[in-house]
N, C-alpha and C positions, 0 to 999 in steps of 0.2 A: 374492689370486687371485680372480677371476670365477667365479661361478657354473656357466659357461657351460664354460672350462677347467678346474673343477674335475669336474664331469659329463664331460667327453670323458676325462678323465686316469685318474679312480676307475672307469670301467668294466673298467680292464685288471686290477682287484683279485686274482678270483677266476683269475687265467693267473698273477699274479704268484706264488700262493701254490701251485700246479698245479705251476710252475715250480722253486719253494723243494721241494718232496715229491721231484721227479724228481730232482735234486742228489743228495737224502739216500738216493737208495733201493741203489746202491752199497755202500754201507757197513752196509747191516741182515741181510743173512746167510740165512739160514732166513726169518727175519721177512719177507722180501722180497712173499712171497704175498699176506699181509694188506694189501698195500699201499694196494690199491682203498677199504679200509676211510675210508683219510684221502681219497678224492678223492671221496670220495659223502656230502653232509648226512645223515647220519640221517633226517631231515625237517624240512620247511620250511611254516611257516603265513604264508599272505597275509590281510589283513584286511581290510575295507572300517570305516571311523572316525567317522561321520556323527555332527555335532554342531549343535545350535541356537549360534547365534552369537548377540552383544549387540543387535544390532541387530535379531533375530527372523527371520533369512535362515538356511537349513540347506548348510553346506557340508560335502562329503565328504575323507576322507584318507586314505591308505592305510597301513596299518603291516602289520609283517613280524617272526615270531619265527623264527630257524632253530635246532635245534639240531645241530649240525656229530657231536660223537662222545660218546656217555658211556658208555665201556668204564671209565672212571677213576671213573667216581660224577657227582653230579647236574650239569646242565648248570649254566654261570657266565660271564655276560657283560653287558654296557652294552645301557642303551634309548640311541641315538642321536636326535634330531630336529635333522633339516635337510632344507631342498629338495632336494636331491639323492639324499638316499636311493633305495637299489632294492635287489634283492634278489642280484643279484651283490654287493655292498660287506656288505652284510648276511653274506651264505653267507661270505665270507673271512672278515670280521671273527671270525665264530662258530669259524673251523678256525685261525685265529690265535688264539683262547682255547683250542683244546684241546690247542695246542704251549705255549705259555703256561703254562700251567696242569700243566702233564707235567716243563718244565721246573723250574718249583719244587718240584715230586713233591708238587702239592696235592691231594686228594681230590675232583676237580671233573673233568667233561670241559667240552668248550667249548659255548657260546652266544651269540648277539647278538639284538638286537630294534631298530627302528627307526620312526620314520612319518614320511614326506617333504611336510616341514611347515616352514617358518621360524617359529620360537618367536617370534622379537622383533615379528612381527606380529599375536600374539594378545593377548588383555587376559589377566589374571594367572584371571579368570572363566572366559576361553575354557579358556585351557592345563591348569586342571584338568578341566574339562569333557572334552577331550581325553585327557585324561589317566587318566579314568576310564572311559571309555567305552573308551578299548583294553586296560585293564588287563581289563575283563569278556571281551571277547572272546579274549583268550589266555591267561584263567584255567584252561583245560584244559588248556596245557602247564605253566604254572609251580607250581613250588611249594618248600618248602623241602628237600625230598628228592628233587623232577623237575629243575627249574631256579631259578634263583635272579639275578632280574636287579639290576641296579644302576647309575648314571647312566655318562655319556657325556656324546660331543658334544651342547651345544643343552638337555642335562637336568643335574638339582640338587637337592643333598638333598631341599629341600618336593616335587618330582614323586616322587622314591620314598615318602614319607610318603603319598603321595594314592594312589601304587599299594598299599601296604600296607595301607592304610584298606581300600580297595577291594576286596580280595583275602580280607581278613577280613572284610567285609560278608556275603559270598557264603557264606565257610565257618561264620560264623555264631559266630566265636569269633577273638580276635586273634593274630593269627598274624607276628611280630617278624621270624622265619628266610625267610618269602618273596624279600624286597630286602633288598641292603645298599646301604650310601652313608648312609640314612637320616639324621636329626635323632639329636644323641643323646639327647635325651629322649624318642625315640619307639623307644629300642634300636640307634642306632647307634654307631659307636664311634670311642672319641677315636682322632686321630689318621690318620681315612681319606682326607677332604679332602685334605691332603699328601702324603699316602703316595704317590703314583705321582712327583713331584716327589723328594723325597725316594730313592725310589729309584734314578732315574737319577741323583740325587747320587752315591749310594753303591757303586752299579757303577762311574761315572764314576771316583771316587777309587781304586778297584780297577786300572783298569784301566792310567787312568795311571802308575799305580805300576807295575805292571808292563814298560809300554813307555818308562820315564824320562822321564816329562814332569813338570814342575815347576808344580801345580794355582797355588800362590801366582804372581800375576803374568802367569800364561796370559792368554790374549784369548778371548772368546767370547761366539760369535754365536748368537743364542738366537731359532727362527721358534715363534710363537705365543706367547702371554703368558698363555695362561689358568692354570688349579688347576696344570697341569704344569709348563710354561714359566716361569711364575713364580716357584715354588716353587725348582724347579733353581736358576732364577738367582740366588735370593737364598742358596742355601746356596751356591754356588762364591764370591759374590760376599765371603759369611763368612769363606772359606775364602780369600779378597785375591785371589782373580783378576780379572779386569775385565773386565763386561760391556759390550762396544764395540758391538753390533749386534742390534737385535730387530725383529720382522717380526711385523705381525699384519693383520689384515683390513682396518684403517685405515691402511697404511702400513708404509714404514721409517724407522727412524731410527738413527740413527749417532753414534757418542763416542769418537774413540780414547785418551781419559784415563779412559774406563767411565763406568756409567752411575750414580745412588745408586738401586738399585732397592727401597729401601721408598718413595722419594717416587716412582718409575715407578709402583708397583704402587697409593700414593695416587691416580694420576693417570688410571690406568688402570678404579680401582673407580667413580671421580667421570665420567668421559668417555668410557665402554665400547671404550677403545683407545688406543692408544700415540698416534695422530695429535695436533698439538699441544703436546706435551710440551717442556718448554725446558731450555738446555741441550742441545739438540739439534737435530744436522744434517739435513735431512729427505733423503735418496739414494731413487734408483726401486727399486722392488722387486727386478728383474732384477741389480742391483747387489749387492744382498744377497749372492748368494753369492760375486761376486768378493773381498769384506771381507778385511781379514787379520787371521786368526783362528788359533787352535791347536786350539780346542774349538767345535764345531757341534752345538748339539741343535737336532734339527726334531720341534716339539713342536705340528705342527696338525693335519692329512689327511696321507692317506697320496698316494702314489705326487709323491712332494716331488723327489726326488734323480735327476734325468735324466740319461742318457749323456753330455749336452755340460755337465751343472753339473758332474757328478761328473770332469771331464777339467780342470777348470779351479780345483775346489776348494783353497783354502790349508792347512786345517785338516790335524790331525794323527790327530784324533780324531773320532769322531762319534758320539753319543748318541743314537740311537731313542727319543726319548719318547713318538711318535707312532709308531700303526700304521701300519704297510706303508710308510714314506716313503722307500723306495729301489726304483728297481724294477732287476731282475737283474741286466741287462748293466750299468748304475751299481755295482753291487756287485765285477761283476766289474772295472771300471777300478782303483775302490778298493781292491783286493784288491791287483791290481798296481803302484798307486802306493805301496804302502807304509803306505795308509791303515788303521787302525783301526779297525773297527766294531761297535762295540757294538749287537748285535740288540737290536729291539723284545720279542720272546718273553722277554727276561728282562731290557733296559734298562727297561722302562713296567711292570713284573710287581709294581713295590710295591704299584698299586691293588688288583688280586685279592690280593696275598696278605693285605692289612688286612681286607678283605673277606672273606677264609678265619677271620681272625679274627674278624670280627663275626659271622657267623653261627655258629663255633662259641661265642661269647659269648652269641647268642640262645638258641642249642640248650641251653644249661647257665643261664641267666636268671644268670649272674654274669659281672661286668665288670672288665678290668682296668685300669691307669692309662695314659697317655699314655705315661709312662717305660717302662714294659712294653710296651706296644706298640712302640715303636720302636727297642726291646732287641730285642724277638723279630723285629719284619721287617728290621733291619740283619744279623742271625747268618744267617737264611734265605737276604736276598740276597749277603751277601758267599761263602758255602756253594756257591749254584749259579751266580757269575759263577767262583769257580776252579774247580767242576767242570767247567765250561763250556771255562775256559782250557785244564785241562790233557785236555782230550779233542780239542781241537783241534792241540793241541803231539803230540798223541800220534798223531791221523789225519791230522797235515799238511793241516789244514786250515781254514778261514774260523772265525769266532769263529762267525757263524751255523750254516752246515753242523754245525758243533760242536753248537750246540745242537737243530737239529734230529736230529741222530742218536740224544744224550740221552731228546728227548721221542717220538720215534716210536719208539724199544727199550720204553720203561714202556708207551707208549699200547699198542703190537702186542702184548708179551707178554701186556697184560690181557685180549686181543681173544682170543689164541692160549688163552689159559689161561681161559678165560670158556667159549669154545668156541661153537658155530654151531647156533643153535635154530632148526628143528630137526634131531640131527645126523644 
């Protein structure tokens, strides 16, 4: 996708999400009042970024921290860097952490931060340089008990390392619980890399069970290849189904015998993209979704899944790895085809809840093992994709409405029960 159609597409973020509240508010009862609660940021900080470049020239950047709600406890969500950042995709993203976050009933309300920036065009020099310099300027919202950020799009463990550093420069004392994602020699925790992958594994496997689809021998088409898309693909692929289709920023390419994704994911570490890869048929992008598939994760940007893909989609299934990658009226076709949809609020929710873990791992300066960890995020998520199920078997309704009714009951009762300063 272009830059150009990613910017016209991602500004409809914060309507899509506007849109997903108005759905759920039906079904919340008394709670109905607080509603306003979810359609308003809390607050939203814009920054100006201004760094000495390699070459001795000063360019400016702008980054952006919103915190969306923390009726739940401290704010939690991704630093994003990409050109297209702005502070609509920003304000969603943050109100998509705090459904997120409500639906695994984790102790966090929501947040995001971002700077509309292409990383791949800075030196590894520049990108900390940046990297520090916004972390000082939005050191008066973050912290381990206000907000608590942690990578995204464009960012990676070393940028949370430089925010951590930095953060502790300031306080004068080092501070592990600010960012997760981190190094784990600098306090982060095994097993966070994967986890969001990983998790849409695990819902996946849920949910197909449920709707009798047979995961051994399925097809599927997997958009984006990074830490998520990856990961996904290489445990379905475990699990013998066959990845026929992936889509990244270089490209598509095509396998109807599947792909071997450890040598994809060799090829992808060496070539920063699928483009190239052999063994493989190269198809237009636009083709991608016509593929024949049973299982689809859209695992890049959001607002992925248009009215006319979603009309002509094969798949049986679909996986949200990626935020917001459906927009409504898409939802609604898929609702009526019969499709399957596993929301992002609790398909992509393995990365925060690893992340709930590392920071309660900094808070207690004791760690536990990889096995542990992904004992404890596999119970979590398979926990809140069947409460998810059966509140929708029970409201006659979409897997997501389902989970939005879950997460805006916890969020409003906290809001109702908190009460309104001053009263």
């Amino acid at each position: 996708m272009s830059n150009l159609s990613y910017a016209n597409e991602h500004s409809d973020a914060w309507q899509t999400y506007l849109a997903q509240i108005d759905r759920v508010a039906p079904h919340l009862g008394d709670l109905k009042q607080y509603i306003e609660t979810l359609k308003r940021p809390k607050r939203a900080l814009i920054v100006d970024v201004p760094i000495v470049m390699d070459d001795g020239s000063i360019r400016h950047f702008e980054g952006y921290r919103v915190q969306h709600n923390l009726s739940r406890g401290p704010g939690k969500g991704g630093v994003r860097y990409h050109p297209n950042v702005d502070l609509n995709e920003v304000m969603a993203l943050s109100a998509w952490m705090t459904i997120k976050t409500a639906v695994l009933n984790l102790p966090f309300g929501g947040a995001k931060g971002g700077i509309r920036v292409d990383p791949r065009q800075l030196s590894p020099r520049e990108l900390e340089r940046l990297t520090r310099r916004f972390t000082t300027e939005i050191s008066s919202l973050i912290g381990p008990q206000t907000d608590i950020p942690a990578p995204d799009v464009g960012t990676n463990p070393n940028i949370m390392g430089w925010m951590m550093d930095t953060y502790s420069m300031i306080q004068g004392h080092t501070v592990t619980g600010v960012v997760t994602g981190k190094p784990v020699h600098l306090g982060g925790s095994l097993g966070r890399v994967r986890a969001t992958g990983r998790g849409v594994f695990v819902t996946g496997l849920q949910a197909a069970q449920k709707i009798g689809l047979e995961v051994a021998g399925s097809k599927v088409a997997v958009q984006g290849f990074g830490n998520v898309g990856s990961e996904a693909a290489y445990l379905f692929n475990e699990a013998n189904a066959k990845i026929v289709a992936v889509q990244d920023h270089t490209g598509t390419i095509f396998n109807a015998e599947g792909f071997d994704v450890k040598a994809l994911q060799k090829h992808v570490e060496e070539h920063q993209g699928v483009a190239g890869f052999a063994d493989a048929q190269v198809i237009d992008n636009e083709a991608f979704w016509d593929v024949d598939m049973d299982i689809l994760i859209p695992a890049a940007l959001e607002a992925q899944i248009t009215l006319e893909r979603a009309q002509n989609l094969k798949a049986k299934l679909v996986l949200e790895g990626a935020n917001g990658p459906t927009y409504p009226k898409a939802d609604d076709v898929l609702v009526e085809r019969g499709v399957t949809v596993v929301p992002d609020v609790i398909c992509n929710a393995g990365g925060v809840t690893v992340s709930y873990f590392e920071w309660v791992q900094d808070m207690a300066s004791y760690f536990w093992t990889e096995e542990e960890i992904n004992e404890r995020l596999d119970k979590l998520m398979i926990q809140a994709i069947n409460d998810v199920w059966n509140t929708a078997k029970d409201k006659e309704c979409s897997l997501r409405t389902a989970a939005y009714i879950l997460a805006c009951e916890r969020i409003l009762k906290a809001r109702k029960e908190r009460g309104i300063f001053p009263g």
